[in-house]
DRENDREN-930238 format. One record per residue (C-alpha): residue number from 0; residue in one letter; x, y, z. Coordinates in nm, 2 decimals. Each point is the difference from the previous one (the first is absolute). Layout:
SITE,NUM,a,X,Y,Z
...
***
This chain:
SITE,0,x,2.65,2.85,-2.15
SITE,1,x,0.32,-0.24,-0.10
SITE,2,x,0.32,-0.12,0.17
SITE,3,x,0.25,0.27,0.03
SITE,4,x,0.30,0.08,0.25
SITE,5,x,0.04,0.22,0.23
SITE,6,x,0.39,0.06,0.09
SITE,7,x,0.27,0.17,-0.19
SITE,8,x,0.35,0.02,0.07
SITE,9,x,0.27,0.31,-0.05
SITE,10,x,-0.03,-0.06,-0.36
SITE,11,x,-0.37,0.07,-0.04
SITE,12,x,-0.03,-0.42,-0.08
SITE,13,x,-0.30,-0.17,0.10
SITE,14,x,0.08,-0.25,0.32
SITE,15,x,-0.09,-0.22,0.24
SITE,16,x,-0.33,-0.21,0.01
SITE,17,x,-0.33,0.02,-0.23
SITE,18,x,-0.30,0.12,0.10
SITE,19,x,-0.35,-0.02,-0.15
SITE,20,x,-0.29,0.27,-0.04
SITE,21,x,-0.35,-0.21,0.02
SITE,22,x,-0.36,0.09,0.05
SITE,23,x,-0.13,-0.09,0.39
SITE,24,x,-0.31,0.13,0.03
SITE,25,x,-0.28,0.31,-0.08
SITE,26,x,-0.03,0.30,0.21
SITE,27,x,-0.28,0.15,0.13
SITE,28,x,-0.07,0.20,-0.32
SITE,29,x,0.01,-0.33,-0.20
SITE,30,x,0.39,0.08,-0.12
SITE,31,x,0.28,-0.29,-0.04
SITE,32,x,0.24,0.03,0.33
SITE,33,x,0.35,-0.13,-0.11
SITE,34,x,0.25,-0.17,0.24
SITE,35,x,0.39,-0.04,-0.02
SITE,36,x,0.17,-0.35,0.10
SITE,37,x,0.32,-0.04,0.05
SITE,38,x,0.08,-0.38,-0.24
SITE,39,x,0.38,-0.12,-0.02
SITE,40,x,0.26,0.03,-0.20
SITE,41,x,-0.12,-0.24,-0.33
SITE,42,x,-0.23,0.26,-0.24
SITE,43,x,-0.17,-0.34,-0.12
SITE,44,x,-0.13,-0.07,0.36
SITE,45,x,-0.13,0.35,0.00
SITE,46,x,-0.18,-0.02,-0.32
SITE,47,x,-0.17,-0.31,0.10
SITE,48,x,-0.10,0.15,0.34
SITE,49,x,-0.12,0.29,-0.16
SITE,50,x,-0.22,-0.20,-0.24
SITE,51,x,-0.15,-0.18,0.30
SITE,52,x,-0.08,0.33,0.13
SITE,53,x,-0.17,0.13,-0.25
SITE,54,x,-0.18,-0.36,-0.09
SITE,55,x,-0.16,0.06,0.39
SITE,56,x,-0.11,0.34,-0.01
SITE,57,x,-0.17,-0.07,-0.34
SITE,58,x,-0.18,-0.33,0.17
SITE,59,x,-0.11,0.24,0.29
SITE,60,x,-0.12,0.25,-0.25
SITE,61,x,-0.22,-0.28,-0.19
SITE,62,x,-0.17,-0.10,0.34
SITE,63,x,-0.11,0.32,0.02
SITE,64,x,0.06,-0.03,0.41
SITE,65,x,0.28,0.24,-0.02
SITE,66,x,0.29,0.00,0.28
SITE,67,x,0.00,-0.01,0.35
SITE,68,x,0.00,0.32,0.10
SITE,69,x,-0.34,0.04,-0.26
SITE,70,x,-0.14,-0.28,0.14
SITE,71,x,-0.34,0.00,0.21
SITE,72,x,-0.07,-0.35,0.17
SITE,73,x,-0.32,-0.01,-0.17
SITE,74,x,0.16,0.02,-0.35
SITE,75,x,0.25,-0.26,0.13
SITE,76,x,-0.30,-0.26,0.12
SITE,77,x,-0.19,0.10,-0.38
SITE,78,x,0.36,-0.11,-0.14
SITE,79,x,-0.01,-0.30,0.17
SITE,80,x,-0.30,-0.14,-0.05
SITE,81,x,0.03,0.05,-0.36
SITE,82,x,0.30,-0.19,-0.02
SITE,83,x,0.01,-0.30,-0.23
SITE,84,x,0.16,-0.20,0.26
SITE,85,x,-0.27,0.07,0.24
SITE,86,x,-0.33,-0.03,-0.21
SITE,87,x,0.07,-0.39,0.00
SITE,88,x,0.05,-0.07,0.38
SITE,89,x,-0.26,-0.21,0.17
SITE,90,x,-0.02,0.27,0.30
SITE,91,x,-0.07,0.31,-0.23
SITE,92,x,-0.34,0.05,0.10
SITE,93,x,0.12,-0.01,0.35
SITE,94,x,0.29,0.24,-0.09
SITE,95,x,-0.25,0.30,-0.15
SITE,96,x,-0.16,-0.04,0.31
SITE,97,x,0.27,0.01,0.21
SITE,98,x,0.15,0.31,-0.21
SITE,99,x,-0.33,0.18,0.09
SITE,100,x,0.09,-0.03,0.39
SITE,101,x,0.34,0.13,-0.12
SITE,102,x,-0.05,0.30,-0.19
SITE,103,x,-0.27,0.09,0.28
SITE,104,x,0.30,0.11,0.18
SITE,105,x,0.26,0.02,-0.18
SITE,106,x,-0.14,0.11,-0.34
SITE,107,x,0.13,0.36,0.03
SITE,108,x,0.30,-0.02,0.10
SITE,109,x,0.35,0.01,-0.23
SITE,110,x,0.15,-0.32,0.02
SITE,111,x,0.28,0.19,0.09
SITE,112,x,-0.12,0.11,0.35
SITE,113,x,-0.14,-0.35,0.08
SITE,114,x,0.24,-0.10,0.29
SITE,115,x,-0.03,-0.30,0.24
SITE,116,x,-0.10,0.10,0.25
SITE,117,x,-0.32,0.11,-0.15
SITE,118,x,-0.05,-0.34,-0.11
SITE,119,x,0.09,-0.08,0.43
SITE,120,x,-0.33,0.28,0.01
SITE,121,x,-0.17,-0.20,-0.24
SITE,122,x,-0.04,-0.32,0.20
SITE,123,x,-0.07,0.17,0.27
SITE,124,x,-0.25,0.15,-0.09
SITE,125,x,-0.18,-0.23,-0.19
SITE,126,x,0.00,-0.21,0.28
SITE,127,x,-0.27,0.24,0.15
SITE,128,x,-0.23,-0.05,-0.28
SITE,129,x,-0.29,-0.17,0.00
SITE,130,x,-0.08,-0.29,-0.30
SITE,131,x,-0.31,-0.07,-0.20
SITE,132,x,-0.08,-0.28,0.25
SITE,133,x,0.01,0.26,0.29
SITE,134,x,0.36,-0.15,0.15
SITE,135,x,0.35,0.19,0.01
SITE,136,x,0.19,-0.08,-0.33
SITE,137,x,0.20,-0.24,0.09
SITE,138,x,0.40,0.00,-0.06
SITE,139,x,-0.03,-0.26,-0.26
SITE,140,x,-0.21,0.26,-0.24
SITE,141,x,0.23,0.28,0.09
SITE,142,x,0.27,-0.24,-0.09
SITE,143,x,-0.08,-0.11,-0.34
SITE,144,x,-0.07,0.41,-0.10
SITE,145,x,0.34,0.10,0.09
SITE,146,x,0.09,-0.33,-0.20
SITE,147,x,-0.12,0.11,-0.28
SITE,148,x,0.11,0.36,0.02
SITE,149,x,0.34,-0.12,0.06
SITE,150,x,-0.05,-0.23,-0.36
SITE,151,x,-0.15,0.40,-0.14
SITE,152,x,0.37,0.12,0.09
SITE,153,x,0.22,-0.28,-0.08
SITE,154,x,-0.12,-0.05,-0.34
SITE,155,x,0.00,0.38,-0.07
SITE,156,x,0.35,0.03,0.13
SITE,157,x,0.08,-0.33,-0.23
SITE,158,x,-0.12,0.23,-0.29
SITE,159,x,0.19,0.31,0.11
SITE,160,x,-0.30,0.20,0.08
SITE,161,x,0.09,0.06,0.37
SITE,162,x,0.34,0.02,0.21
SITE,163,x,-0.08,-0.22,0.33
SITE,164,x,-0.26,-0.21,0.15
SITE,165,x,-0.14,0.13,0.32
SITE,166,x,-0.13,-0.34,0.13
SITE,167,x,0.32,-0.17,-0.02
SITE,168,x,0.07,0.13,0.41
SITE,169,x,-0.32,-0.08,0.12
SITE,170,x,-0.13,-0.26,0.15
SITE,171,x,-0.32,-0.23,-0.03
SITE,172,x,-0.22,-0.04,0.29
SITE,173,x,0.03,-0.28,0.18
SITE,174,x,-0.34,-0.23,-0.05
SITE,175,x,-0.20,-0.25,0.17
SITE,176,x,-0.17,-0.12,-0.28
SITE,177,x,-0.01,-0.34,0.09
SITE,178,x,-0.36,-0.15,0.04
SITE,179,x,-0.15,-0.32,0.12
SITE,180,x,-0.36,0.08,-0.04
SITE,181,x,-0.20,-0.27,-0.15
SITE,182,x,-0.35,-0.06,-0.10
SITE,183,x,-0.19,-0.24,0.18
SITE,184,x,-0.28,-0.27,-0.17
SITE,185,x,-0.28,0.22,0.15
SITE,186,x,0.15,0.29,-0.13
SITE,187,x,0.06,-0.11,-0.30
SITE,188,x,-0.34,-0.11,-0.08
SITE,189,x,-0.12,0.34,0.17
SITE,190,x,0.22,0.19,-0.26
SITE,191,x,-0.12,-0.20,-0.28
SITE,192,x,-0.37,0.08,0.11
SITE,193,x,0.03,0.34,-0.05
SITE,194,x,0.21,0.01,-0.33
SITE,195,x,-0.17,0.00,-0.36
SITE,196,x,0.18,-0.10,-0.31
SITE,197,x,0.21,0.01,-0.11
SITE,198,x,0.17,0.13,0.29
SITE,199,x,-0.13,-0.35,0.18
SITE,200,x,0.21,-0.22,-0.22
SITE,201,x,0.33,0.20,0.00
SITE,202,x,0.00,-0.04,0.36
SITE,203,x,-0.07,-0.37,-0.03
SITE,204,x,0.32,-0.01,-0.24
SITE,205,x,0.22,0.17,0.26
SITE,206,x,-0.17,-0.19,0.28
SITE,207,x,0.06,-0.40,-0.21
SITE,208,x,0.34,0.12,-0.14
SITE,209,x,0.18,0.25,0.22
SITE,210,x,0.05,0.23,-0.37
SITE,211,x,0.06,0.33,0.02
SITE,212,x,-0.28,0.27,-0.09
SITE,213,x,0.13,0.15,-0.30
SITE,214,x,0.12,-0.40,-0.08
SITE,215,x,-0.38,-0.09,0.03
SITE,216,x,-0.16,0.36,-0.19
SITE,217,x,0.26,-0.03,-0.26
SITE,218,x,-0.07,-0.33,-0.13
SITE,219,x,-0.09,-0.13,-0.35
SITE,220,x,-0.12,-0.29,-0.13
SITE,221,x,0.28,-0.07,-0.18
SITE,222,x,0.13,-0.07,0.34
SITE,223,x,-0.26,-0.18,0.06
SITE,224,x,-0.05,-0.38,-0.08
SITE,225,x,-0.33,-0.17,0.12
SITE,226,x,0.06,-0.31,-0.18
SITE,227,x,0.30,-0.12,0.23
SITE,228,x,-0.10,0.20,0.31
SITE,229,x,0.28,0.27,0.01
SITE,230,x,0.09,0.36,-0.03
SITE,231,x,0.34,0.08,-0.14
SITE,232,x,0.18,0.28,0.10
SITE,233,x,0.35,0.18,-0.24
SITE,234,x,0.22,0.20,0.09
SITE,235,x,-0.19,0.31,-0.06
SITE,236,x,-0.28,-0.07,0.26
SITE,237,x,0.17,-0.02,0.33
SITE,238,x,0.15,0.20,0.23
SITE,239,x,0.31,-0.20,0.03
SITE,240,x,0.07,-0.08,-0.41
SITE,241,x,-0.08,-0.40,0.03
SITE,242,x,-0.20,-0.20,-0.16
SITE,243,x,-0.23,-0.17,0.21
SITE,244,x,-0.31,-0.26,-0.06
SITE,245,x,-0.27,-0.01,0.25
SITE,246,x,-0.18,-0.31,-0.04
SITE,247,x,-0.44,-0.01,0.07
SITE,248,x,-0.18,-0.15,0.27
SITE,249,x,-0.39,-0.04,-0.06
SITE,250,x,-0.08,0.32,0.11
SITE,251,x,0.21,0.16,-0.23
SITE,252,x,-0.11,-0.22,-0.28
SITE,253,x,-0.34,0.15,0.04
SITE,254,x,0.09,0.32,0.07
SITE,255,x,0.20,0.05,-0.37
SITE,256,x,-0.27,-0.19,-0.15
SITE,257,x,-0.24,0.18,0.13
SITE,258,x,0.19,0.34,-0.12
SITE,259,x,0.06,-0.16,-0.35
SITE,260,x,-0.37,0.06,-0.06
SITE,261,x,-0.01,0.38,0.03
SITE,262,x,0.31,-0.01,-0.19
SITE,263,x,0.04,0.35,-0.21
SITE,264,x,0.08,-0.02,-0.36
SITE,265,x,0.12,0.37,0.01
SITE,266,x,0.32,-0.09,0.26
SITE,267,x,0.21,-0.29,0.15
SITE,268,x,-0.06,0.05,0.38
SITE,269,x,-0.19,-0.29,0.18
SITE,270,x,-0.13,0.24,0.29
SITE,271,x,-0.26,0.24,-0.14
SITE,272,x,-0.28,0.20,0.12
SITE,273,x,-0.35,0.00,-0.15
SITE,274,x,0.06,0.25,-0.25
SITE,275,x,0.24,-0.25,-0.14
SITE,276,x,0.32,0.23,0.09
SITE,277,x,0.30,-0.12,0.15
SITE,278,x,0.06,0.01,0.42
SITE,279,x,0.22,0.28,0.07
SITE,280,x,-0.06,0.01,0.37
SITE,281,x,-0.17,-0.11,0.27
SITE,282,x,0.15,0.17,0.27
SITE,283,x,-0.34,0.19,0.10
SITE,284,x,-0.23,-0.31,-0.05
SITE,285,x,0.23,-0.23,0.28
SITE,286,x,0.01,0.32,0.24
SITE,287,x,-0.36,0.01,-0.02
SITE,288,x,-0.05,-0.38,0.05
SITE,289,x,0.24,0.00,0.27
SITE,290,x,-0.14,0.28,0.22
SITE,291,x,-0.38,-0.17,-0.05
SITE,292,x,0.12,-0.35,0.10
SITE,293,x,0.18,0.17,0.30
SITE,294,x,0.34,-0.10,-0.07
SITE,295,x,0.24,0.20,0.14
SITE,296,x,0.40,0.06,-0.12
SITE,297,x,-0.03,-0.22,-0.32
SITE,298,x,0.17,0.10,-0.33
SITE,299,x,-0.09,-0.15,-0.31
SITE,300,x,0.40,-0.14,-0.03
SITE,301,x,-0.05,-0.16,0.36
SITE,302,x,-0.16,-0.27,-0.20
SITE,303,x,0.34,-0.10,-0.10
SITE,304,x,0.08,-0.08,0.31
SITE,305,x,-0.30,-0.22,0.11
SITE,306,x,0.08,-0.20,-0.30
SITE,307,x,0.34,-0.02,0.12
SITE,308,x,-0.08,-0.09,0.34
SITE,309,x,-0.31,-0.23,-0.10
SITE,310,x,0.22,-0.21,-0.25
SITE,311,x,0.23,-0.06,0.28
SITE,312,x,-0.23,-0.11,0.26
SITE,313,x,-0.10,-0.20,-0.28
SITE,314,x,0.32,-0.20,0.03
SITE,315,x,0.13,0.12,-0.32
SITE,316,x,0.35,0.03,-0.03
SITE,317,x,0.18,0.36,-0.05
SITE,318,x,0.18,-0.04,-0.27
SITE,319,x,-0.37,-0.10,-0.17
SITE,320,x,-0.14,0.27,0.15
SITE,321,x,0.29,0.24,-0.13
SITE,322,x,0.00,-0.10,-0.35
SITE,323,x,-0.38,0.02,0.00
SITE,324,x,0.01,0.37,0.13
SITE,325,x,0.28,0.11,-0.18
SITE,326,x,0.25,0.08,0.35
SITE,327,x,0.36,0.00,-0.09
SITE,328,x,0.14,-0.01,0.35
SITE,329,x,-0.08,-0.17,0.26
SITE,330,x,-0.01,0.31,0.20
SITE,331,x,-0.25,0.15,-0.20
SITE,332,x,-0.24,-0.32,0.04
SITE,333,x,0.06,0.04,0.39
SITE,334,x,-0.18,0.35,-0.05
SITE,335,x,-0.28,-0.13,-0.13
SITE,336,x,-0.08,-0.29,0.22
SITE,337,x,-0.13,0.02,0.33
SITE,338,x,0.07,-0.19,0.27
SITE,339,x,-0.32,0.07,0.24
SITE,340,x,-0.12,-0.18,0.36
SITE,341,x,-0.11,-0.30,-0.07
SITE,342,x,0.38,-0.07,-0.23
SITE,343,x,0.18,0.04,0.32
SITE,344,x,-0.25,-0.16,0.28
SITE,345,x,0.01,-0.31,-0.32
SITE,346,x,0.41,0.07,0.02
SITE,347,x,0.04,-0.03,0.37
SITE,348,x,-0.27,-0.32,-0.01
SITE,349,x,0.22,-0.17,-0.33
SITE,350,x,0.37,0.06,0.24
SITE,351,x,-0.21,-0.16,0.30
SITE,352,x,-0.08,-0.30,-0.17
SITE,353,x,0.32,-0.03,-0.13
SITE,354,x,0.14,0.00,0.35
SITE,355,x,-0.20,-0.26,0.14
SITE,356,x,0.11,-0.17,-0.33
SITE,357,x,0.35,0.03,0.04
SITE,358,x,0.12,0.05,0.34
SITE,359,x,0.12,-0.28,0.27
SITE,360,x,-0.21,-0.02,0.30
SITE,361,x,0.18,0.11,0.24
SITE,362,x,0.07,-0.25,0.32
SITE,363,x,-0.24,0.01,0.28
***
């Protein structure tokens, strides 16, 4: 190991560029392989290169991941989601869970040997397979796992613990993601019929607010001011990194009151169950109250978009409507509001009247 040259002319005199002697990887058997490069003419250059070398084998060593050609996918997912970096992202829960689909079929492999067009495999063949809620998983799912493997491999390489990222030639599915299902009045007070608390009120939330889930379960009272009707959301709280205040109506009044009194002393959640422990999902309790009430293709994030929708049959303006919902595009706020019969048989009705408003007879 060290920055040597290679050459010598007639004279036996050492010549031409320098060359440095670092440590790459370990073998099979656990031994240091060492690799020649070629540098330049300036010895200083070499030297520093050299030190960078060794600085990134001995980071690789401290991981305790080894090098690529060590490297299972398994130990590579492990690696990830003990990352620093990692631990504090909103989505990590959804990321160990995703990682499980992952090493399902990829855990064995060398990351070495993982090649495109197994990923091409991948997709297809997860497209076969049949979700919890007895559908095909849908492209959008399959999309966000090879997301997040392609976020396993880019950080990795970033670290110098792999060579290339697989995912970088493949393609996402394309997705029709894009829903307009709404819940009507009967519905809703079908759904709310059949819900307990505090499952009950978090819906109500989502349904008076057009929040987000994990907005509405995550909440504390700190966020939380009943004295001048509103909830204030930081940075930290929403899915886009805004602030945003979300101001009460009566119902929400005396839904947060009402929650104030079983407030816990041992935690700072407003939703909790009768044990006194925070909500940490209600996925299975909607479901349920869903399948009882006979409502068919709702999802509990569809309630975003009857607020959406609802507030704009209201007659409230978009840019209100935005700001209330937190929707940084317009765009994104077209996603989420549904324009349904009875908008275009009132459309085609408004343009008629504005006709008979506006145009000349015509001579007889």
């Amino acid at each position: 190991m060290g920055v040597f040259k290679r050459y010598k002319d007639k004279n036996g005199n050492l010549v031409g560029p320098w060359f440095i002697r670092y440590p790459a990887k370990r073998s099979e058997s656990g031994k240091i392989v060492y690799q020649k490069m070629k540098v330049g003419d300036s010895k200083l250059q070499a030297k520093r290169i050299l030190a960078k070398k060794i600085a990134e084998f001995e980071e690789r060593e401290k991981s305790g991941v080894g090098y690529v050609q060590d490297i299972h996918f398994r130990k590579l997912v492990e690696w990830y989601l003990d990352h620093p970096a990692v631990k504090t992202k909103k989505s990590y829960d959804k990321d160990r869970q995703r990682s499980k689909v992952l090493k399902s079929h990829f855990g064995h492999f060398k990351v070495s040997r993982i090649k495109p067009y197994m990923l091409e495999a991948y997709q297809q063949k997860r497209l076969k397979e049949i979700s919890y809620r007895k559908s095909f998983i849908r492209p959008a799912t399959i999309n966000r796992e090879l997301a997040l493997m392609k976020r396993i491999f880019n950080l990795s390489k970033r670290d110098s613990l792999v060579e290339k990222n697989p995912c970088d030639k493949v393609r996402f599915l394309p997705e029709e993601n894009k829903r307009n299902r709404i819940l009507s009045p009967d519905e809703y007070n079908r759904l709310l019929y059949e819900l307990e608390e505090p499952a009950k009120s978090i819906v109500k939330v989502a349904y008076l607010t057009g929040m987000r889930k994990n907005e509405i379960i995550a909440l504390t009272w700190e966020k939380v001011n009943l004295n001048d009707g509103y909830i204030d959301l930081d940075y930290e709280d929403t899915k886009t990194r805004e602030r945003r205040r979300i101001y009460f109506n009566e119902q929400l009044i005396s839904i947060f009151k009402q929650a104030s009194k079983l407030r816990s002393i041992r935690h700072k959640y407003v939703f909790t169950r009768k044990n006194g422990n925070p909500v940490r999902s209600i996925r299975e309790a909607f479901e349920l109250a869903c399948k009882r009430a006979e409502i068919k293709d709702f999802v509990f994030h569809d309630l975003r978009h009857t607020f959406n929708t609802y507030m704009r049959k209201a007659g409230v303006d978009r840019t209100v409507i935005m700001n209330i919902t937190g929707h940084k595009t317009g765009e994104m706020f077209l996603r989420y509001n549904t324009v349904d019969e009875d908008d275009a048989r009132a459309a085609m009705n408004q343009f008629e009247n504005f006709l008979e408003m506006h145009q000349k007879r015509e001579p007889e």
